[in-house]
C-alpha positions in Angstrom: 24.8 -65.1 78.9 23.4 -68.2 77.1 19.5 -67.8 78.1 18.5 -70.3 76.3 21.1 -73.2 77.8 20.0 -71.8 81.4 16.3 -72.4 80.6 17.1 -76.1 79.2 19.5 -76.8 82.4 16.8 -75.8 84.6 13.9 -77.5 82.8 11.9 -74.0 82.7 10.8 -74.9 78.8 7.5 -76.6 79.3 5.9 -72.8 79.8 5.9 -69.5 78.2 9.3 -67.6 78.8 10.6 -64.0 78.4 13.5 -61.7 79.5 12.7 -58.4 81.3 14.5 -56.0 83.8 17.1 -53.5 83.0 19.0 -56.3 80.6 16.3 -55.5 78.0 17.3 -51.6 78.3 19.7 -49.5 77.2 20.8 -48.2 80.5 21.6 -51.8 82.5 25.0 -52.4 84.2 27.3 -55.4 84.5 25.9 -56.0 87.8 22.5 -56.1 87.0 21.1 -59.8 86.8 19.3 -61.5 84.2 15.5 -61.4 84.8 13.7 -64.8 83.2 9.5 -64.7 83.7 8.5 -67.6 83.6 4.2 -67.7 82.8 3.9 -71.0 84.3 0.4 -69.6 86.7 2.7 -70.4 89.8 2.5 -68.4 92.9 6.2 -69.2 94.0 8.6 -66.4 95.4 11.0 -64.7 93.0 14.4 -67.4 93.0 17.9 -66.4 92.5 20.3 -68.3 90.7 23.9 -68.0 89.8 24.4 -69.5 86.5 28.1 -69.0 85.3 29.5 -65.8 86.7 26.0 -64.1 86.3 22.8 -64.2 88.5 19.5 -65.1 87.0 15.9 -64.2 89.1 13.6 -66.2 88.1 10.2 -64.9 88.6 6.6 -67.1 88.0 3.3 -65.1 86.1 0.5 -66.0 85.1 -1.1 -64.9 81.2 -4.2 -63.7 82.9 -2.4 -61.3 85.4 -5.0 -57.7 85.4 -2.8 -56.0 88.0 -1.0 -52.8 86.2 2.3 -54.1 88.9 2.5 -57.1 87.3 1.8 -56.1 83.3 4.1 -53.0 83.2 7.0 -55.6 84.0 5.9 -57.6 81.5 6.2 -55.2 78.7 8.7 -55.1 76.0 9.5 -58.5 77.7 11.6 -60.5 74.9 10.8 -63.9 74.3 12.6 -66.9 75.1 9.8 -69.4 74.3 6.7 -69.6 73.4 5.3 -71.8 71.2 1.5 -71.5 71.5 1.8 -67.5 70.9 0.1 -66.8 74.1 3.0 -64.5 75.8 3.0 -62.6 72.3 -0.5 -62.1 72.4 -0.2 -61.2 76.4 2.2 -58.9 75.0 0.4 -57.0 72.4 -2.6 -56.5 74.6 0.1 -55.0 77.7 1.5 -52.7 74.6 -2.3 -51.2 73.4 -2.7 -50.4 77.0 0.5 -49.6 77.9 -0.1 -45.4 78.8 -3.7 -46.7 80.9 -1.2 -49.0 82.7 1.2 -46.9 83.4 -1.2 -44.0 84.6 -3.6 -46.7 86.7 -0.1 -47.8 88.5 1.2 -44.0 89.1 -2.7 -43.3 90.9 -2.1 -46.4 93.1 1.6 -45.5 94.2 -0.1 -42.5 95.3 -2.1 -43.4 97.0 -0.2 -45.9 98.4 2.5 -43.0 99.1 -0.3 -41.2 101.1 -1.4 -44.1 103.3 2.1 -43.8 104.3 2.2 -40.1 105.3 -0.7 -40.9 107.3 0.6 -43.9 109.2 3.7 -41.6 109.6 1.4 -39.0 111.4 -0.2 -41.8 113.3 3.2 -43.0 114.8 4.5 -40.2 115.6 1.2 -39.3 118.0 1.5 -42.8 119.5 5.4 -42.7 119.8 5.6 -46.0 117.4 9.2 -46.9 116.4 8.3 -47.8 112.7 7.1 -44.1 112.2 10.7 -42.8 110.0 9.9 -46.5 108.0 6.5 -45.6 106.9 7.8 -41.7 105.9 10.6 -43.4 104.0 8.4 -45.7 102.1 5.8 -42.6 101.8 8.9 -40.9 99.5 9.5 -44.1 97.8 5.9 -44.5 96.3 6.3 -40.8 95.6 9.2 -42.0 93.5 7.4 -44.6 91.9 4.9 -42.9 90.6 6.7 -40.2 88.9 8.7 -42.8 87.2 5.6 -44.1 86.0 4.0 -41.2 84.6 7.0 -40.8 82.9 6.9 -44.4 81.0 9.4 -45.7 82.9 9.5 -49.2 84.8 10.6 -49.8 88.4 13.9 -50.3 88.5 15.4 -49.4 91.8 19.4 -49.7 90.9 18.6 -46.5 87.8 15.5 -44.9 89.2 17.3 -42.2 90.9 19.7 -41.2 87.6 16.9 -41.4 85.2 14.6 -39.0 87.7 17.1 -36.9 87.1 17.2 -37.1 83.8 13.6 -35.8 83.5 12.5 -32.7 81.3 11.1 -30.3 83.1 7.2 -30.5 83.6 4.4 -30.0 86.6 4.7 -33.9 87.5 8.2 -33.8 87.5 9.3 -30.5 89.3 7.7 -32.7 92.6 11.3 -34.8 91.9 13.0 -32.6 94.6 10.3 -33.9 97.0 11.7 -37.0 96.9 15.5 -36.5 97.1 14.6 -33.7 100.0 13.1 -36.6 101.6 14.9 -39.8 101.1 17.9 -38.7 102.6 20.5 -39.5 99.6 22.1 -36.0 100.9 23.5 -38.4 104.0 25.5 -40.9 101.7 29.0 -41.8 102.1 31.2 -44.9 101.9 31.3 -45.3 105.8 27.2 -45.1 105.8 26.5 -47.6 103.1 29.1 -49.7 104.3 26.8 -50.1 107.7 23.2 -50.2 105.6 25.0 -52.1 103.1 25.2 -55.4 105.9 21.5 -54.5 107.9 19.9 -54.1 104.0 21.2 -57.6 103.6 20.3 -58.9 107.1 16.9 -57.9 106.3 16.5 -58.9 103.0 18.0 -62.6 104.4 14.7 -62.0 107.2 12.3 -61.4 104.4 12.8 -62.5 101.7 15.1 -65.6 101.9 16.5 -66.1 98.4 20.2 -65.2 98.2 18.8 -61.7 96.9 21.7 -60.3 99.2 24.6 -61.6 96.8 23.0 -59.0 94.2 22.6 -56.6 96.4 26.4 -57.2 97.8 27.3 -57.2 93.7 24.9 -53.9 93.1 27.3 -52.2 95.9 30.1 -53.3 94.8 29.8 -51.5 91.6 28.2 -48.4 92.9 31.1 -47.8 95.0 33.9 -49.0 92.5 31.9 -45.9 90.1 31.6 -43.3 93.0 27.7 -43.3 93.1 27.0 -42.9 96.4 23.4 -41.3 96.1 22.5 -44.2 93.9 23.6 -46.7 96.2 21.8 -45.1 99.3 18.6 -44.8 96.7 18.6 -48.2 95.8 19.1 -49.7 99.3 16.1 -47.4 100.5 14.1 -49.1 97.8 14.8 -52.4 98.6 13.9 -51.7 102.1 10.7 -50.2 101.4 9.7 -53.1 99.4 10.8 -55.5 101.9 8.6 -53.6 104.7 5.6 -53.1 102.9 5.5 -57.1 102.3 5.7 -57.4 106.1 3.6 -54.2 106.9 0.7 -55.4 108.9 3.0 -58.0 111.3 5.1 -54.7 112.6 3.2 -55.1 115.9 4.8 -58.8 116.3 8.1 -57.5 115.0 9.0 -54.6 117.5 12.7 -55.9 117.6 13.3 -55.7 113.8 13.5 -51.6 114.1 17.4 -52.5 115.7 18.0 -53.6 111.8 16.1 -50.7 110.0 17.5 -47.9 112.1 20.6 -48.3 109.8 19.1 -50.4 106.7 16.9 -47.3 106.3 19.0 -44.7 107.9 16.2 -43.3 109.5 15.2 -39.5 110.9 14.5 -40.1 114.8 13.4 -36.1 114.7 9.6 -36.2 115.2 8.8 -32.3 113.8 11.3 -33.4 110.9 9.9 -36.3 109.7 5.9 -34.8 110.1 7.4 -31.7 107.9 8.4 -34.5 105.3 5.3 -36.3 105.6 3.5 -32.9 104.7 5.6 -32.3 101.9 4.9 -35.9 100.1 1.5 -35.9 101.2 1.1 -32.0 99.3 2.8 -33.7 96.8 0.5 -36.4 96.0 -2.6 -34.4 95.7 -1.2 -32.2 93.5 0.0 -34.7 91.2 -3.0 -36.3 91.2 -4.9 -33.3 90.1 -2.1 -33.0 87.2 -3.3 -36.6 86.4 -6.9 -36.1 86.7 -7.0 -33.1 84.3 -5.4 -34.5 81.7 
């Protein structure tokens, strides 16, 4: 795809401009879209745009940006434009801290993963609905930051292939945690057909930016290539990323757990789910003694 010419047509060349995601890796697919950051200081929602027979998110940063999130997405970025040399030097400050960034993000996704467990816990004593959500998204974070202390971005549609591709290490044998807990065991083509259209539905609810046409593409090819547990991953992860933003408005919200029961394809087993809660929480600490000592 013509970067450049989409970046003119949309009159995006008056800031600082780079390419990131999985089209800057080795391991990105034909149905991954094109990722353009634009470092214009706006706080605007990610927008998705088809340009040709590709889809281009176009996401707004800021040069100053401290939070480890933000920079790790930034790095290795490839620049479209940038005249004053600001992005490069953004860049070459992201790449001396890169391991501090990647650790600092790791310790926050467990935490993060932990707050979970324990609203998990919570629900379950007070019968909430959104309990299986928060153990789901517990698992997720666990996800994330094993990933991370690994080096590797966030990237939902390869996470799950490249955990696996792991060496073998004290951080990394906690892998099995995750896929004993995400359920990826469960998928099939009938299954993701169903979360397929309520991962959709709720994306539409949340985030309201046509994400659903990549996520209708994403399925498309994870099907057509037989990855099932892939597909099941990455529409966990787009659901947990999609509940977190809308986290403390649940109590307002009661009727949305109608669309999670199958966008999540959630445990209704009580003793189950506080058995997984256990496991990620156990998890957690451990890992972050691993980090700690090192």
């Amino acid at each position: 795809m013509d970067i450049e010419k989409f970046v003119a047509e949309n009159g995006l060349s008056d800031s600082p401009i780079g390419l990131g995601g999985c089209r800057i890796s080795d391991f990105h697919f034909d149905s991954c879209g094109y990722d353009v950051v634009v470092f214009d200081g706006k706080l605007e929602p990610k927008k998705i745009i088809k340009f040709g027979d590709e889809f281009v998110i176009i996401h707004h940063a800021s040069l100053s940006e401290t939070l480890s999130t933000k920079l790790l997405q930034y790095d290795k970025l490839q620049i479209i434009h940038d005249e004053s040399w600001d992005l490069q030097m953004l860049l070459s400050k992201i790449n001396e801290k890169r391991s501090l960034l990647f650790t600092d993000f790791a310790k926050n996704c467990l935490i993060e993963s932990m707050f979970c467990c324990q609203k998990t816990k919570e629900a379950i004593q007070t019968s909430d609905v959104f309990a299986p959500c928060w153990q789901k998204c517990a698992s997720y974070y666990l996800a994330d930051a094993i990933s991370s202390l690994n080096h590797q971005r966030t990237s939902p549609s390869h996470m799950l292939d490249l955990l696996r591709k792991l060496k073998k290490s004290l951080i990394n044998e906690h892998i099995s945690v995750v896929t004993q807990t995400v359920g990826i065991e469960r998928a099939t083509p009938i299954l993701l057909e169903r979360m397929l259209k309520s991962t959709i539905g709720f994306s539409d609810l949340v985030e309201k930016n046509n994400h659903s046409l990549i996520i209708q593409q994403k399925y498309d090819f994870f099907l057509k290539n037989s990855m099932l547990s892939d597909c099941y991953f990455y529409f966990g992860y787009l659901n947990k990323e999609n509940f977190i933003k809308i986290k403390n408005t649940l109590n307002r919200r009661q009727d949305l757990i109608h669309i999670l029961k199958i966008a999540f394809d959630i445990e209704a087993d009580s003793n189950l789910l506080l058995q997984q809660a256990e496991l990620v929480q156990k998890s957690c600490n451990q890992i972050l003694e691993t980090v700690s000592r090192a």
